[in-house]
SEFIZA-3560 file (N, C-alpha, C; in Angstrom, 3 decimals):
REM SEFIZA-3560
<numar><xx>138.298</xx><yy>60.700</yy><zz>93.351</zz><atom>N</atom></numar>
<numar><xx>137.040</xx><yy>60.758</yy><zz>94.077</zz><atom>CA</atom></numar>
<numar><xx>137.129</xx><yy>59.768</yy><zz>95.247</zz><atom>C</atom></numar>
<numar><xx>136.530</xx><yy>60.113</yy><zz>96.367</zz><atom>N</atom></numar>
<numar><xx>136.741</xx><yy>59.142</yy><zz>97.661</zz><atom>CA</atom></numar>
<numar><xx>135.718</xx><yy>57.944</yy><zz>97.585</zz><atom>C</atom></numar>
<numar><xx>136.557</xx><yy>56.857</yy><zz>98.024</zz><atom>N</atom></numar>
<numar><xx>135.637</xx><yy>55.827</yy><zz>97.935</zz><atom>CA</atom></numar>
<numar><xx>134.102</xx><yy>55.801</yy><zz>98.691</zz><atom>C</atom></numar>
<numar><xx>133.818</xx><yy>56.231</yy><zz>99.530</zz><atom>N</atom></numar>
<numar><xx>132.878</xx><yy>56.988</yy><zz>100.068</zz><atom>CA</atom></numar>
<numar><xx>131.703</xx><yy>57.810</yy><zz>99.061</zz><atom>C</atom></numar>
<numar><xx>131.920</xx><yy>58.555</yy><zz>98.441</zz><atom>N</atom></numar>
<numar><xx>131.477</xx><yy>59.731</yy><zz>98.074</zz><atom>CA</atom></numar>
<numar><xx>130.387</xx><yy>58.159</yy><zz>96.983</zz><atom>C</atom></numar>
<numar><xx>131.487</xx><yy>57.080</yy><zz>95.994</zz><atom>N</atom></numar>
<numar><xx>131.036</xx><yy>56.523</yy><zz>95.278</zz><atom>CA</atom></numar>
<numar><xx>129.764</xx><yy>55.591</yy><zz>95.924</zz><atom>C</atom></numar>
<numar><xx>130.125</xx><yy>55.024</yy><zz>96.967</zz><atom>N</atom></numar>
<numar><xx>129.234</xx><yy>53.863</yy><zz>97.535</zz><atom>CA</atom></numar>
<numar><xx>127.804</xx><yy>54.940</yy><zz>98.209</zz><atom>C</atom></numar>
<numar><xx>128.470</xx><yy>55.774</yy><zz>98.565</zz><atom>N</atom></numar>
<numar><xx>126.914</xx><yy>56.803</yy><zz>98.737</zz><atom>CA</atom></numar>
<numar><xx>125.680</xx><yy>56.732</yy><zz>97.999</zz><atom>C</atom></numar>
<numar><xx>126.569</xx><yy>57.252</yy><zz>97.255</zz><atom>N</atom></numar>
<numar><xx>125.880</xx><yy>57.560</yy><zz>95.359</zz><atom>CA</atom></numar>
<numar><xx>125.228</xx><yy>55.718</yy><zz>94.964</zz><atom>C</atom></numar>
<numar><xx>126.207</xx><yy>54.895</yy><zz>94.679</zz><atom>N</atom></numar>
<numar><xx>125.558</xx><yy>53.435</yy><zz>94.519</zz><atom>CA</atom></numar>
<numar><xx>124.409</xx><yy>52.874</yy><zz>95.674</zz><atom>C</atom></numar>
<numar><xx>124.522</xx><yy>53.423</yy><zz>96.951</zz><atom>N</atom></numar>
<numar><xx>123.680</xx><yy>52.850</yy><zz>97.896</zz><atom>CA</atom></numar>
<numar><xx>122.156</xx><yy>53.939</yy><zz>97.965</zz><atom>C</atom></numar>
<numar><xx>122.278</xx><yy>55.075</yy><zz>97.356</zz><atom>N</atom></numar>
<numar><xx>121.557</xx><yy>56.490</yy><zz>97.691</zz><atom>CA</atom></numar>
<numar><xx>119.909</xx><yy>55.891</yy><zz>97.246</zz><atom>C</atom></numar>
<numar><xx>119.062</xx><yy>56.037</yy><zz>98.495</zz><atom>N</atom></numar>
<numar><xx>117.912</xx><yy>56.031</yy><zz>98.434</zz><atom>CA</atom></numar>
<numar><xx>117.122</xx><yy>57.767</yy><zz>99.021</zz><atom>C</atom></numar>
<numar><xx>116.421</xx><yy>57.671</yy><zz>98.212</zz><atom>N</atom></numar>
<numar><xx>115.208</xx><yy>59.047</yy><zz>98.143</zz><atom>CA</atom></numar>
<numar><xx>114.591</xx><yy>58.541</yy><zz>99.927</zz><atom>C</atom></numar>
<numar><xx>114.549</xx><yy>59.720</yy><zz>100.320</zz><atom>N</atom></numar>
<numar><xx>113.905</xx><yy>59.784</yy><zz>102.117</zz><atom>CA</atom></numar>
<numar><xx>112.399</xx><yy>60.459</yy><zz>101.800</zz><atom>C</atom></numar>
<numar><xx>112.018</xx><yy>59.711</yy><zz>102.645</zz><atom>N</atom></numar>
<numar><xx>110.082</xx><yy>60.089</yy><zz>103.013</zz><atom>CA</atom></numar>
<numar><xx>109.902</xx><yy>61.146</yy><zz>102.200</zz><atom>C</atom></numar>
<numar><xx>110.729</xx><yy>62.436</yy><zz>102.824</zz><atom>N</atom></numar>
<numar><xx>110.130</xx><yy>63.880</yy><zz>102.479</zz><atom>CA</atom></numar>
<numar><xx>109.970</xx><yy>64.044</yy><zz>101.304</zz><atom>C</atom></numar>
<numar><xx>111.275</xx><yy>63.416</yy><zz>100.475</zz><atom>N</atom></numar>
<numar><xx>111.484</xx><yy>63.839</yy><zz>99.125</zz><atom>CA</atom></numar>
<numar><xx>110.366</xx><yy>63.206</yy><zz>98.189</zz><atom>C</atom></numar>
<numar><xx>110.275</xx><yy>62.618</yy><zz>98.506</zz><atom>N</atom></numar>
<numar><xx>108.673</xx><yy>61.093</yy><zz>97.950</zz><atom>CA</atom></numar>
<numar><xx>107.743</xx><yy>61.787</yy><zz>98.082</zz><atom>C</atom></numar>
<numar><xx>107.094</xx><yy>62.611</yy><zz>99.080</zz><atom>N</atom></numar>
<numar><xx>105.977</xx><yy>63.260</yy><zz>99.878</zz><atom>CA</atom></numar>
<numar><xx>106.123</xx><yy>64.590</yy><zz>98.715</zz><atom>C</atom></numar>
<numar><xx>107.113</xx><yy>65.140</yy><zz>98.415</zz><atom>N</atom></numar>
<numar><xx>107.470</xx><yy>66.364</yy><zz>97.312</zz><atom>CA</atom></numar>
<numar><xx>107.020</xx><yy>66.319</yy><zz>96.070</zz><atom>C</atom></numar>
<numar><xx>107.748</xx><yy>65.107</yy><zz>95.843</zz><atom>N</atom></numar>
<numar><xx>107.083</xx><yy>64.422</yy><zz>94.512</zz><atom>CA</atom></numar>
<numar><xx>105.668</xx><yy>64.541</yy><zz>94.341</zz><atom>C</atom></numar>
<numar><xx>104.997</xx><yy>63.728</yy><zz>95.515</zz><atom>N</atom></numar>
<numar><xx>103.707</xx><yy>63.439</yy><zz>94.624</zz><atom>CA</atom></numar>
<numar><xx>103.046</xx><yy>64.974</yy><zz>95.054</zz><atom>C</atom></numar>
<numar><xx>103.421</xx><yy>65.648</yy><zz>96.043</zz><atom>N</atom></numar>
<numar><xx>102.792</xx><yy>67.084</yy><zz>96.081</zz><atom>CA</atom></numar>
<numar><xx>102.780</xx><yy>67.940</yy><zz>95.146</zz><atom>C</atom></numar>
<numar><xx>103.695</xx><yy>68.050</yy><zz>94.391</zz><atom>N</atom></numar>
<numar><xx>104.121</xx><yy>68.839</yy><zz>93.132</zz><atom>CA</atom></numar>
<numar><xx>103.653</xx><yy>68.660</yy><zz>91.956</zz><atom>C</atom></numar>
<numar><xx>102.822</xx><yy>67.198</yy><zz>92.078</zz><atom>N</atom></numar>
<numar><xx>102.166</xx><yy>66.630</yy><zz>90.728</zz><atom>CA</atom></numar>
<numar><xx>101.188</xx><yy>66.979</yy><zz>91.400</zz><atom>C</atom></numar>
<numar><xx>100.119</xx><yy>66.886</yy><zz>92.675</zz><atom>N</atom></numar>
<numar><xx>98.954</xx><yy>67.494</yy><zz>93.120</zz><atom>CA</atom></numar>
<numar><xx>99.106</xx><yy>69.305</yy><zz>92.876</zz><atom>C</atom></numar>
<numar><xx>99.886</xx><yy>69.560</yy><zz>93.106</zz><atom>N</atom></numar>
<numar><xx>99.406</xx><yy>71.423</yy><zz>93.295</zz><atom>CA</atom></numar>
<numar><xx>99.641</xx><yy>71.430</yy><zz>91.786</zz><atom>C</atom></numar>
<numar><xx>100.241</xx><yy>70.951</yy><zz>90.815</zz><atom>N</atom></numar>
<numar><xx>100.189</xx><yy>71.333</yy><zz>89.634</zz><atom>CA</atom></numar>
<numar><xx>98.609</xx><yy>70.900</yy><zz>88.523</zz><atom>C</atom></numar>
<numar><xx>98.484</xx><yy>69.996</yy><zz>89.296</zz><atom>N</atom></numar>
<numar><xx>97.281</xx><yy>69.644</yy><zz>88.873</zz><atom>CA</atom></numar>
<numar><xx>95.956</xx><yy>70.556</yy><zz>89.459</zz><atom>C</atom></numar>
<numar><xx>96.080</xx><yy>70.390</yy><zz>91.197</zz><atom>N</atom></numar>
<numar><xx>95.282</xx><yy>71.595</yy><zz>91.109</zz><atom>CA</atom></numar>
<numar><xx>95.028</xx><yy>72.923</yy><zz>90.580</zz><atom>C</atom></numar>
<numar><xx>96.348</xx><yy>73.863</yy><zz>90.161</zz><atom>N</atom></numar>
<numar><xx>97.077</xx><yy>74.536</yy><zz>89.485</zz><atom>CA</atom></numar>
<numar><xx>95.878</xx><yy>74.445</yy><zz>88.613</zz><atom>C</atom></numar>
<numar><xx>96.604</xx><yy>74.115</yy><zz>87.432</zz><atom>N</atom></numar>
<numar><xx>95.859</xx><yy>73.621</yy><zz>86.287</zz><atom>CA</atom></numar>
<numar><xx>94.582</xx><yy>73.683</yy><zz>85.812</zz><atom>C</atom></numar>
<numar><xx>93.496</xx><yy>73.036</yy><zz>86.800</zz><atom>N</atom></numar>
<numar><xx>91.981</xx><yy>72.800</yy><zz>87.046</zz><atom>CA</atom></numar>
<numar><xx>91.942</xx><yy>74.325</yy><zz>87.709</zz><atom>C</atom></numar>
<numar><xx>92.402</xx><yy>75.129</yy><zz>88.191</zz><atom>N</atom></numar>
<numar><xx>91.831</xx><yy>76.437</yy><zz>88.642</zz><atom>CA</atom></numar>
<numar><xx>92.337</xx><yy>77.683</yy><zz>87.680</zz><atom>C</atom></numar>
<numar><xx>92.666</xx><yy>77.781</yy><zz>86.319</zz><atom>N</atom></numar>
<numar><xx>92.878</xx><yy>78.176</yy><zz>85.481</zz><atom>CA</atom></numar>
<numar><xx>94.526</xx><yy>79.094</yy><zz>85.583</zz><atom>C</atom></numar>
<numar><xx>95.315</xx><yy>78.636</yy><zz>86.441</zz><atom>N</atom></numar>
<numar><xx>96.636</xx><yy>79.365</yy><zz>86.459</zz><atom>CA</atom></numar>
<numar><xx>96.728</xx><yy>80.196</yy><zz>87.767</zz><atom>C</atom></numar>
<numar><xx>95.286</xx><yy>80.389</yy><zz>87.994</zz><atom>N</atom></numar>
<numar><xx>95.294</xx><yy>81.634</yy><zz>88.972</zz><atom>CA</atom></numar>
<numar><xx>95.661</xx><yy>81.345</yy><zz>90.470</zz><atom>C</atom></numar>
<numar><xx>95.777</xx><yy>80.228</yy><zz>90.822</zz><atom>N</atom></numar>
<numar><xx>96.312</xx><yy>79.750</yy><zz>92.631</zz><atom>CA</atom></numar>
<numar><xx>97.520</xx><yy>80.202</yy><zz>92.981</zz><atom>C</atom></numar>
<numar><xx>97.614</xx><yy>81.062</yy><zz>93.687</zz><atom>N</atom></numar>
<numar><xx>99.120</xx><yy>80.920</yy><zz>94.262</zz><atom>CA</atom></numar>
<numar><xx>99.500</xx><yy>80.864</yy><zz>95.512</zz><atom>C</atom></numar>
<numar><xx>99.990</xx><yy>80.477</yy><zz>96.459</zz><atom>N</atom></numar>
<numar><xx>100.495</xx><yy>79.273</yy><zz>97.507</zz><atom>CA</atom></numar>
<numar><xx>99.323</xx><yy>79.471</yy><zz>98.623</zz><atom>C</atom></numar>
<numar><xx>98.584</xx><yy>80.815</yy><zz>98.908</zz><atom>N</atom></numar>
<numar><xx>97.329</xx><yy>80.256</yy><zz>100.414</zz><atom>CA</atom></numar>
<numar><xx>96.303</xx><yy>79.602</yy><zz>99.491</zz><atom>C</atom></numar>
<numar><xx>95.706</xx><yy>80.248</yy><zz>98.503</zz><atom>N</atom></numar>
<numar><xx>94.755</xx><yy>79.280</yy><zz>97.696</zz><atom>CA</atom></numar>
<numar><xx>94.853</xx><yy>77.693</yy><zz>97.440</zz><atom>C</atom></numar>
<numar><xx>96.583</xx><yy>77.398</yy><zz>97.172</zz><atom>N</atom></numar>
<numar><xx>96.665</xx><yy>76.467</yy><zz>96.997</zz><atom>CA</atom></numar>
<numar><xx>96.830</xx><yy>75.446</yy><zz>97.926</zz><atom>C</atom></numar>
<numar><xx>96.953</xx><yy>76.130</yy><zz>99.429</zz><atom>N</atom></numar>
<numar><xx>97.439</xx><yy>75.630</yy><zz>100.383</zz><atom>CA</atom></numar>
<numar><xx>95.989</xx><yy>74.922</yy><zz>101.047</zz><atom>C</atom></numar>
<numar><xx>94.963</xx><yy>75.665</yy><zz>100.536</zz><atom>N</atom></numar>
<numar><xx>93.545</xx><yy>75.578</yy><zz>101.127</zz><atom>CA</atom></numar>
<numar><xx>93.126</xx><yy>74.540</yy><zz>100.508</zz><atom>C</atom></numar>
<numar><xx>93.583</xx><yy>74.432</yy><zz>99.254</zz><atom>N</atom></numar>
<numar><xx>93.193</xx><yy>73.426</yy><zz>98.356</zz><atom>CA</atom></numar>
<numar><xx>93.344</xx><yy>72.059</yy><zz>98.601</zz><atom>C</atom></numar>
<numar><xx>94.593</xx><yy>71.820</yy><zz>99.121</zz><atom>N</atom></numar>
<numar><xx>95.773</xx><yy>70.747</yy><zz>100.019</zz><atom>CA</atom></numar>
<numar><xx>94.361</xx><yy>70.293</yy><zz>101.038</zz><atom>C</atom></numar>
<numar><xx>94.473</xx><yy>71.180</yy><zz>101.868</zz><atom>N</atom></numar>
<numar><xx>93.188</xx><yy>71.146</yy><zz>103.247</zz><atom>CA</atom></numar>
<numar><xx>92.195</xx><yy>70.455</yy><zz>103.174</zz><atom>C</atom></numar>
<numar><xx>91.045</xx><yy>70.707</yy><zz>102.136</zz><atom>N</atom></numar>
<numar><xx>90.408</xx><yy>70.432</yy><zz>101.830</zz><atom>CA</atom></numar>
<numar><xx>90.737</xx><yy>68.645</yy><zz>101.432</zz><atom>C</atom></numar>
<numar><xx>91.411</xx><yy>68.602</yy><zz>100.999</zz><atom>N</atom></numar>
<numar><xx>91.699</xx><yy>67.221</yy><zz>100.324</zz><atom>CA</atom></numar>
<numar><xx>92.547</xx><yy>66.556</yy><zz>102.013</zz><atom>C</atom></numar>
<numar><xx>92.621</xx><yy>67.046</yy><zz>102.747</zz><atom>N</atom></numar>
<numar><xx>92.825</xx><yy>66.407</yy><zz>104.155</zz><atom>CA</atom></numar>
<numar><xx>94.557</xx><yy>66.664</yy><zz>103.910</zz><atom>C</atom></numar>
<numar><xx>95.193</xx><yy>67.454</yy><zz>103.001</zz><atom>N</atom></numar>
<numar><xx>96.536</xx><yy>67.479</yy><zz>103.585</zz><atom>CA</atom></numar>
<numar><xx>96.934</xx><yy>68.356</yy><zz>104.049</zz><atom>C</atom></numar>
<numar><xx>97.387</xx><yy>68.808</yy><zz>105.315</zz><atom>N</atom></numar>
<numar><xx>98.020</xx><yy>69.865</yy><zz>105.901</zz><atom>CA</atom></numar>
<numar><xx>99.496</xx><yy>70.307</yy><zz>105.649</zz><atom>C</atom></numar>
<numar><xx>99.627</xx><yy>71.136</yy><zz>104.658</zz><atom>N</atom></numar>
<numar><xx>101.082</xx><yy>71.345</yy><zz>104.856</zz><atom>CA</atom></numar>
<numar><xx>101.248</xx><yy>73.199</yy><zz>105.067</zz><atom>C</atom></numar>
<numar><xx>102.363</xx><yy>73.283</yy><zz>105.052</zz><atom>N</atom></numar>
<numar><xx>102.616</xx><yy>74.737</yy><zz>105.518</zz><atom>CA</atom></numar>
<numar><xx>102.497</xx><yy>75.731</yy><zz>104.324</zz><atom>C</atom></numar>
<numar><xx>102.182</xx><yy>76.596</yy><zz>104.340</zz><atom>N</atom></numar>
<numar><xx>102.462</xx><yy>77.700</yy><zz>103.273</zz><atom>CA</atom></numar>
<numar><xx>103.511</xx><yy>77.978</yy><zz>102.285</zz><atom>C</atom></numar>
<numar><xx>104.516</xx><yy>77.834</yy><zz>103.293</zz><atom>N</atom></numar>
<numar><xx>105.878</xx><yy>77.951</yy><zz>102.778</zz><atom>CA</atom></numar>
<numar><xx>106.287</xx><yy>77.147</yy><zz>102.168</zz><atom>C</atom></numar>
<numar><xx>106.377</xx><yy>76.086</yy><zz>102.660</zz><atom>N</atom></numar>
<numar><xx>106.664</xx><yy>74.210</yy><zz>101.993</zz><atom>CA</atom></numar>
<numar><xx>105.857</xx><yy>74.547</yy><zz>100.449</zz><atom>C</atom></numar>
<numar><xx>104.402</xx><yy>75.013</yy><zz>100.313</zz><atom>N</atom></numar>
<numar><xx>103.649</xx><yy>74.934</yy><zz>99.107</zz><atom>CA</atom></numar>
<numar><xx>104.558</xx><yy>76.226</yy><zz>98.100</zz><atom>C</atom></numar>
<numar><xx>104.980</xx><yy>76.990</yy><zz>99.114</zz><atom>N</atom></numar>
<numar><xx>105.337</xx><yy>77.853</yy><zz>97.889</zz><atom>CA</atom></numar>
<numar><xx>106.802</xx><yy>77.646</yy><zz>97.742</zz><atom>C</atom></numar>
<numar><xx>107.467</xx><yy>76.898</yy><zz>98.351</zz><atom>N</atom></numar>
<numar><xx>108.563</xx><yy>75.918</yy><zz>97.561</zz><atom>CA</atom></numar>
<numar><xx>108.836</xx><yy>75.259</yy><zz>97.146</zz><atom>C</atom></numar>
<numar><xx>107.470</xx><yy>74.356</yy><zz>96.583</zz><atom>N</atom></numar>
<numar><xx>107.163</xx><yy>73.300</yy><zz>96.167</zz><atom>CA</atom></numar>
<numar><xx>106.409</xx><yy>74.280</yy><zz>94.554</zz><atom>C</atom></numar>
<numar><xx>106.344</xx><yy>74.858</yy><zz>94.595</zz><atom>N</atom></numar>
<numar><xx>105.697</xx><yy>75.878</yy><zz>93.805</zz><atom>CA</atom></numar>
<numar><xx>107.230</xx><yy>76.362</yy><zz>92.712</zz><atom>C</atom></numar>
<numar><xx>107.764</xx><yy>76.783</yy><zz>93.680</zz><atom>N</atom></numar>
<numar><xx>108.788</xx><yy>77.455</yy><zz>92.709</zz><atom>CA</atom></numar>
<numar><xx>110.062</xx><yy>76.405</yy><zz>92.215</zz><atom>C</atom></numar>
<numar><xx>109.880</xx><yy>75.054</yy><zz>92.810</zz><atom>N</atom></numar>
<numar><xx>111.008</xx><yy>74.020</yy><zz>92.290</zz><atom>CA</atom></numar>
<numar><xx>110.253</xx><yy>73.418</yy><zz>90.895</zz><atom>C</atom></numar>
<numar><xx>108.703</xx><yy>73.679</yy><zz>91.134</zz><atom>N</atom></numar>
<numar><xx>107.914</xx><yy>72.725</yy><zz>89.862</zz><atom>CA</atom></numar>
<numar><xx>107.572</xx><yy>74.006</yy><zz>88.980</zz><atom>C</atom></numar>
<numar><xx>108.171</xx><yy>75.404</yy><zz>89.082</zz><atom>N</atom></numar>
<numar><xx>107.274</xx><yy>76.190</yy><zz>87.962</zz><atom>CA</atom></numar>
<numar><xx>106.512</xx><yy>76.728</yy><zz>87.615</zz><atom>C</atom></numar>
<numar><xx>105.746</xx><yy>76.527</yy><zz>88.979</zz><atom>N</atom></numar>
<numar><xx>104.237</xx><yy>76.969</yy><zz>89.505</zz><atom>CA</atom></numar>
<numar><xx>104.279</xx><yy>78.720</yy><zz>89.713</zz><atom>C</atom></numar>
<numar><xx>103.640</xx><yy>79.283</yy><zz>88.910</zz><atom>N</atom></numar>
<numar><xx>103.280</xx><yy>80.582</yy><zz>89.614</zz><atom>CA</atom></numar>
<numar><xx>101.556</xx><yy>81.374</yy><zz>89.300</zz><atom>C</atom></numar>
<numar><xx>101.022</xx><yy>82.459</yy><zz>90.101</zz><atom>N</atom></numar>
<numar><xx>99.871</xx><yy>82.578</yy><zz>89.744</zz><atom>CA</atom></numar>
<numar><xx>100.168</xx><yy>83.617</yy><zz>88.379</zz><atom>C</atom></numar>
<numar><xx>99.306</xx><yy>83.025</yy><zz>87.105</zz><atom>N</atom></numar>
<numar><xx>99.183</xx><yy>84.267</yy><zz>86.640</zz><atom>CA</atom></numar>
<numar><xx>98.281</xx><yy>85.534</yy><zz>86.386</zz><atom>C</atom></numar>
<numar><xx>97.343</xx><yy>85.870</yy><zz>88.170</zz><atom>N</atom></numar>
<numar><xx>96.769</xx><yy>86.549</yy><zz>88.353</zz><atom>CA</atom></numar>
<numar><xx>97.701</xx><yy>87.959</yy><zz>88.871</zz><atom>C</atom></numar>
<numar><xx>97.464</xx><yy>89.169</yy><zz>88.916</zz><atom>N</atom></numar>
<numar><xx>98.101</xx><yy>89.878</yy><zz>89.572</zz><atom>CA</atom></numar>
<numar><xx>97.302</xx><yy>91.315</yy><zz>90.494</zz><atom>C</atom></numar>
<numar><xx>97.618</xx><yy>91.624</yy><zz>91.465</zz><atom>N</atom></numar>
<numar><xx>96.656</xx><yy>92.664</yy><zz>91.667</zz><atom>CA</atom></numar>
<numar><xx>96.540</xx><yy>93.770</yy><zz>90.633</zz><atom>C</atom></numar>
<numar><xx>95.266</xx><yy>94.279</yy><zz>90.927</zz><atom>N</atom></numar>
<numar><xx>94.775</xx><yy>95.602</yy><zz>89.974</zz><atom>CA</atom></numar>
<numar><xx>95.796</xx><yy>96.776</yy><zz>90.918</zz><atom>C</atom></numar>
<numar><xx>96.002</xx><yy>97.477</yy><zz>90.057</zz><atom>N</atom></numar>
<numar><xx>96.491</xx><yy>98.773</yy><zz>90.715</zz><atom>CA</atom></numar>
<numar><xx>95.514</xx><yy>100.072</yy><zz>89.957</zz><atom>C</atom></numar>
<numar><xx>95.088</xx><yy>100.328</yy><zz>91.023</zz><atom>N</atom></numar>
<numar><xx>94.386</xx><yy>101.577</yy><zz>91.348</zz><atom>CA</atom></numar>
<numar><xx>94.745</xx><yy>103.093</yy><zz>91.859</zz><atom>C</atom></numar>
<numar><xx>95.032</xx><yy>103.660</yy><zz>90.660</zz><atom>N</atom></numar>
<numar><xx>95.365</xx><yy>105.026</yy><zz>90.529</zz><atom>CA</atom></numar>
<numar><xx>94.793</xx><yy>106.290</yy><zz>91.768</zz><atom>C</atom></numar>
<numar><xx>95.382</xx><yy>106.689</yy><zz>92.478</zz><atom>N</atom></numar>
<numar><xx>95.303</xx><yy>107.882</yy><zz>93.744</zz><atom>CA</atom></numar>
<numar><xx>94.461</xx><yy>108.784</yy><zz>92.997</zz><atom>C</atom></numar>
<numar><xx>93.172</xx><yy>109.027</yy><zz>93.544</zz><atom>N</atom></numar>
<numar><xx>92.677</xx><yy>110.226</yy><zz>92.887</zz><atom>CA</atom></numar>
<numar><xx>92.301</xx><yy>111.527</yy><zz>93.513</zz><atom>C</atom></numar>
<numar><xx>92.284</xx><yy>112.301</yy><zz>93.078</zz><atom>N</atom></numar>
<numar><xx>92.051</xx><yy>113.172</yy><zz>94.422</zz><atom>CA</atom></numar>
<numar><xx>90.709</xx><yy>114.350</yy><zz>94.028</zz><atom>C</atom></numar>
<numar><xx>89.673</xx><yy>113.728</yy><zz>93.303</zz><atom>N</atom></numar>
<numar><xx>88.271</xx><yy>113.819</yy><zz>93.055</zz><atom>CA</atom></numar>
<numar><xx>87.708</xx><yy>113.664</yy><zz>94.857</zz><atom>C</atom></numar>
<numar><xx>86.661</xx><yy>114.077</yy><zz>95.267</zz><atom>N</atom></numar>
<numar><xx>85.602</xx><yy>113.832</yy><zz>96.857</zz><atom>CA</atom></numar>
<numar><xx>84.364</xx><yy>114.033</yy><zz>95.820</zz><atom>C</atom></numar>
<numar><xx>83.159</xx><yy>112.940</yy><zz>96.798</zz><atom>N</atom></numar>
<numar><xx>81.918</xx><yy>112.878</yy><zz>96.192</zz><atom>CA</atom></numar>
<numar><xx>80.956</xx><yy>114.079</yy><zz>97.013</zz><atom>C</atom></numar>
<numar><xx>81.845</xx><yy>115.155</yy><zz>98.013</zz><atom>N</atom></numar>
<numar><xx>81.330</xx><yy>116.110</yy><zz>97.991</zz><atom>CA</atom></numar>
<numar><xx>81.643</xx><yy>117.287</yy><zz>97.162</zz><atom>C</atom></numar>
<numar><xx>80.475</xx><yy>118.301</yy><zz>97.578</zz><atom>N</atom></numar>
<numar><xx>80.756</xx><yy>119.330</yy><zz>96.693</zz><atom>CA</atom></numar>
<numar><xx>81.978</xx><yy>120.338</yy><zz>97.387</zz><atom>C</atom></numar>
<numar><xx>82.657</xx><yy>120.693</yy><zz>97.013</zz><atom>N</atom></numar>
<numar><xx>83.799</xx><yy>121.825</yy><zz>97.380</zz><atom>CA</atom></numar>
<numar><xx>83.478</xx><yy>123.212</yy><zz>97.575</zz><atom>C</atom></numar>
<numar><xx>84.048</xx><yy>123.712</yy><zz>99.044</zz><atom>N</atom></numar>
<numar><xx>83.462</xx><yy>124.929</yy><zz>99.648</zz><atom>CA</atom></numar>
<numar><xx>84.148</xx><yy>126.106</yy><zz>98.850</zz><atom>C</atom></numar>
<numar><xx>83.446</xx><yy>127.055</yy><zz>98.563</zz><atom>N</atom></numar>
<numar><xx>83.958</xx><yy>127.917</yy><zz>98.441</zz><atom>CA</atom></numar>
<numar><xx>85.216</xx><yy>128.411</yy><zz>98.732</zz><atom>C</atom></numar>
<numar><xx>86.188</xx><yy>129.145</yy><zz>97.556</zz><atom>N</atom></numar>
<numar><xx>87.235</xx><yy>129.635</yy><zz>98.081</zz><atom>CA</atom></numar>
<numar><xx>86.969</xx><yy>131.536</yy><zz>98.669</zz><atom>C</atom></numar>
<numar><xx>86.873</xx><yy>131.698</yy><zz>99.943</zz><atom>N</atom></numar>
<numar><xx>86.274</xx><yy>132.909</yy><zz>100.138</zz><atom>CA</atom></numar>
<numar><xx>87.162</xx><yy>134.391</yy><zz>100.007</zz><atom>C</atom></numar>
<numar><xx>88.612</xx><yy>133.651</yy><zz>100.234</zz><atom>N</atom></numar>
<numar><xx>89.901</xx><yy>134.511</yy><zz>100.468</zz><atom>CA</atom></numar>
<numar><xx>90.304</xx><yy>134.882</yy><zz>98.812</zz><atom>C</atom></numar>
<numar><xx>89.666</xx><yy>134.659</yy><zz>98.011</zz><atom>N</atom></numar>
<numar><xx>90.712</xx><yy>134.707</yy><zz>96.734</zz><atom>CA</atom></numar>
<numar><xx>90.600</xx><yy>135.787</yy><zz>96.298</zz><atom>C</atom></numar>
<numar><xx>89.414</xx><yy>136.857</yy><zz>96.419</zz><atom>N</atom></numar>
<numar><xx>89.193</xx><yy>137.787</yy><zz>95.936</zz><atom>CA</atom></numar>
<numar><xx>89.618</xx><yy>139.130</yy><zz>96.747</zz><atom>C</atom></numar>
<numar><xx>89.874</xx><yy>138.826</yy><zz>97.972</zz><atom>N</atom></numar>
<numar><xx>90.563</xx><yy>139.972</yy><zz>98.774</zz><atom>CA</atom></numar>
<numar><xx>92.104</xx><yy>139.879</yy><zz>98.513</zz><atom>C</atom></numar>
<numar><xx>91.884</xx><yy>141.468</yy><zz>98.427</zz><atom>N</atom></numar>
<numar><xx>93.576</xx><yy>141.643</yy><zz>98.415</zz><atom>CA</atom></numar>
<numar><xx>94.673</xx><yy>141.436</yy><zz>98.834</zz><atom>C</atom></numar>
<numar><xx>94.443</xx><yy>141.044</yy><zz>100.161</zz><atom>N</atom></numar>
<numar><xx>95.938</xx><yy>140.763</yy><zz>101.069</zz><atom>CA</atom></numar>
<numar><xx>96.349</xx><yy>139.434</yy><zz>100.846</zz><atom>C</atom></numar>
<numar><xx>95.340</xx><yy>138.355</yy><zz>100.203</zz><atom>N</atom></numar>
<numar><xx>95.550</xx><yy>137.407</yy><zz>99.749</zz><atom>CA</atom></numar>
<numar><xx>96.465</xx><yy>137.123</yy><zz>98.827</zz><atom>C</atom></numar>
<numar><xx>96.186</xx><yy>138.076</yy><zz>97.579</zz><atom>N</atom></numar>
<numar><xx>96.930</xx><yy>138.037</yy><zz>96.242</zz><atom>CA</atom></numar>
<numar><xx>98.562</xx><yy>138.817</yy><zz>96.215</zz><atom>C</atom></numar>
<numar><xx>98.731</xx><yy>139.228</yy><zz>97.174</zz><atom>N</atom></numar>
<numar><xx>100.114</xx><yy>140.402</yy><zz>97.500</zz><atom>CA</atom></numar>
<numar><xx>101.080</xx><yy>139.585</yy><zz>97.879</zz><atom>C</atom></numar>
//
């Protein structure tokens, strides 16, 4: 191993951002938490806001998926129907012949 690689490692201090990660990840999980599971990264991002921190969307939802965080809300899916709340015209052609040939 290069002598380098070791004194890195012995000298290695954590930078701003990574500190700033930390305690974000214990906030969105906590907010998390207090909003019953259901936040997932603009909700949570609004949440940030509110509390005066601005961060990006993206940053929250990678900060989201390094801590575990996901919503467990999901959209409804709603079946294509092909019912109209009018009434349906007459079929006038069905009973003539050139129709049925």
């Amino acid at each position: 191993m290069p002598k380098s690689t070791y004194f890195d490692w012995v000298h290695y201090t954590e930078s701003q951002r990574q500190r700033e990660d930390t305690i974000l990840k214990a906030l969105l999980r906590e907010i998390w938490q207090n909003n019953y599971k259901a936040y997932g990264a603009p909700r949570l991002r609004l949440a940030l806001a509110d509390l005066n921190l601005h961060h990006g969307t993206n940053r929250v939802r990678r900060l989201m998926r390094e801590a575990g965080i996901y919503s467990v809300m999901s959209r409804r899916f709603n079946k294509p129907t092909t019912t109209v709340d009018y009434r349906q015209r007459p079929n006038l052609i069905r009973h003539l012949p050139e129709a049925n040939a």
